[in-house]
C-alpha positions in Angstrom: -81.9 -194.0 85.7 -81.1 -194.0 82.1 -76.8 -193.5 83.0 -77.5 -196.3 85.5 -78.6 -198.7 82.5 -75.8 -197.3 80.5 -73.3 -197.9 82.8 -74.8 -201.6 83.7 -74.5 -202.0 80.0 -71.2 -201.0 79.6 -70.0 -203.0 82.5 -71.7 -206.5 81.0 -69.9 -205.4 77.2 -66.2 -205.2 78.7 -66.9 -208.2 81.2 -68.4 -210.4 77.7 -65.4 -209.1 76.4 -62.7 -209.8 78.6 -64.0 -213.2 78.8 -64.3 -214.2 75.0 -60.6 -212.8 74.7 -59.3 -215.0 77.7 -60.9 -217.6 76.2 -59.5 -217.1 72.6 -56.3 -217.0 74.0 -56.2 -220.1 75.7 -57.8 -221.9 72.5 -55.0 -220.1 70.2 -51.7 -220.8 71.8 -50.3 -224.3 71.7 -49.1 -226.5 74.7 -45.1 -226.7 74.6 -43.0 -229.6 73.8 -42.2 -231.6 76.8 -45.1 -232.1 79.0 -45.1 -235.6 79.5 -48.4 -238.0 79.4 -50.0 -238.9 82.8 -53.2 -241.0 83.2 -55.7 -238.2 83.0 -54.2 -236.0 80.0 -53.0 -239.1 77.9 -54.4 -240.3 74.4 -52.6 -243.1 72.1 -52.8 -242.0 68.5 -52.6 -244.8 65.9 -51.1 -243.4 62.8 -51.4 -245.7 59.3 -48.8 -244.5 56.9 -50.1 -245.9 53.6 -47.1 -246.4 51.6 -47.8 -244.8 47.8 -47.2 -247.8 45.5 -46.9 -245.9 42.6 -43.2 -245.3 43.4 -40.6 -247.7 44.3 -39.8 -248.0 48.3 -35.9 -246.3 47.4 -37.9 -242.9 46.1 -40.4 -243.0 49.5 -37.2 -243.6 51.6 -35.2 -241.0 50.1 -38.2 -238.8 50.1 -38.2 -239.3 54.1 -35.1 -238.2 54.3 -35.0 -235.1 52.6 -37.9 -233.7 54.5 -36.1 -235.0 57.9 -38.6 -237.6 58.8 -37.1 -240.0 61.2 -35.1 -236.7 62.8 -38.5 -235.0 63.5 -40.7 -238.3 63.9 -41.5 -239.2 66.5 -41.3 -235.9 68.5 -39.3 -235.6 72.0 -41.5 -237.2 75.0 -44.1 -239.0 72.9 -43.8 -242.5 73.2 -43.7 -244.7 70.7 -46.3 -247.8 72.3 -46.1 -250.0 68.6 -44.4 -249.6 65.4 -45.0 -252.4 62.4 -44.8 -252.7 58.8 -47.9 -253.8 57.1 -47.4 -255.6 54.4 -49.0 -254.4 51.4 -49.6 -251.4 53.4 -46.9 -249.6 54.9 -46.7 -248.8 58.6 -48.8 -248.9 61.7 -47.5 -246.9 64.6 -49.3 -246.4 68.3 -48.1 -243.4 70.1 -48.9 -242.2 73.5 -49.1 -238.7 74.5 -50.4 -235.9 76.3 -53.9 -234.8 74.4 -52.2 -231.3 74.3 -49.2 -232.1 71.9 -51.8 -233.7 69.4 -51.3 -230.4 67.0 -47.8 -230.9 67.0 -47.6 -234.8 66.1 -49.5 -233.8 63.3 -48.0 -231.0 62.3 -44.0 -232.9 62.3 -46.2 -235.7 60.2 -47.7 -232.9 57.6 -44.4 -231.4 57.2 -42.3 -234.8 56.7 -44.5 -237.9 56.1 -46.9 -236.2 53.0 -45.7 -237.4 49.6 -44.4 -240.2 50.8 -47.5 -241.4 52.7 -50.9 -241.0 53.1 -52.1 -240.8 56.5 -54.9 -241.8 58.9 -55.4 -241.4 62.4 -57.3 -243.1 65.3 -57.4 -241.4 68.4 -57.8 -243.2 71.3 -57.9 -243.9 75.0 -56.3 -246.7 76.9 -59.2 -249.1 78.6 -57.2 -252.3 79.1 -57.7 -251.5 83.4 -61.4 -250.9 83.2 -61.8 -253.9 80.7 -59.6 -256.2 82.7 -61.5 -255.3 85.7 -65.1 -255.7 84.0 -64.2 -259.2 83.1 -62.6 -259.9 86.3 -65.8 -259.0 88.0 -68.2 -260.5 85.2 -66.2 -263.8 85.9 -66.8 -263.6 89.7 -62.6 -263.3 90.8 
């Protein structure tokens, strides 16, 4: 009886195991590059880039460009929905992509944009069809 519970024991310690590993795993290695953003995996990211007024707009630019900001930014297959300057501000920029590559948009912006800008981000999901169709139906079409 008592080898019976060990081995029952055993079993449920390498099965927890096995599991949290697998698990790990998938929570530790980033998506790749190129997967492209579909309607049920897509997010729009809107990204403020405050410009830092203590230095004149030649210095950020020239900042940008050492660190190979507008080479890196905005990575391959993330679209770029909006992109303005705000005055007083700096710039406002809407991307869309695939909820997966959201660690490496802000990685190319940690590695290129800081110093130049500070940064801000607003995640969020495209309602304009379930909005659009709320109102339709609220208005009686």
């Amino acid at each position: 009886m008592r080898s019976n519970r060990r081995i029952l024991t055993m079993s449920a310690l390498v099965t927890v195991a096995l599991a949290l590993t697998s698990t790990t795993m998938a929570q530790t290695v980033p998506q790749q590059g190129n997967a492209a953003p579909t309607a049920d995996n897509a997010v729009l990211l809107t990204v403020f880039f405050k410009h830092d007024q203590s230095r004149p707009l030649n210095e950020l630019n020239a900042q940008l460009d050492k660190q190979g900001f507008y080479k890196a930014f905005p990575p391959p297959g993330v679209e770029v929905v909006s992109w303005y300057v705000m005055m007083g501000i700096g710039q406002v920029i809407t991307l869309r992509l695939p909820a997966g590559r959201l660690r490496e948009v802000n990685r190319v912006i940690e590695d290129t944009a800081w110093g130049s800008y500070r940064t801000e981000f607003y995640p969020t999901y495209d309602y304009k069809a379930i909005g659009t169709a709320q109102h339709e139906k609220a208005a009686g079409n």
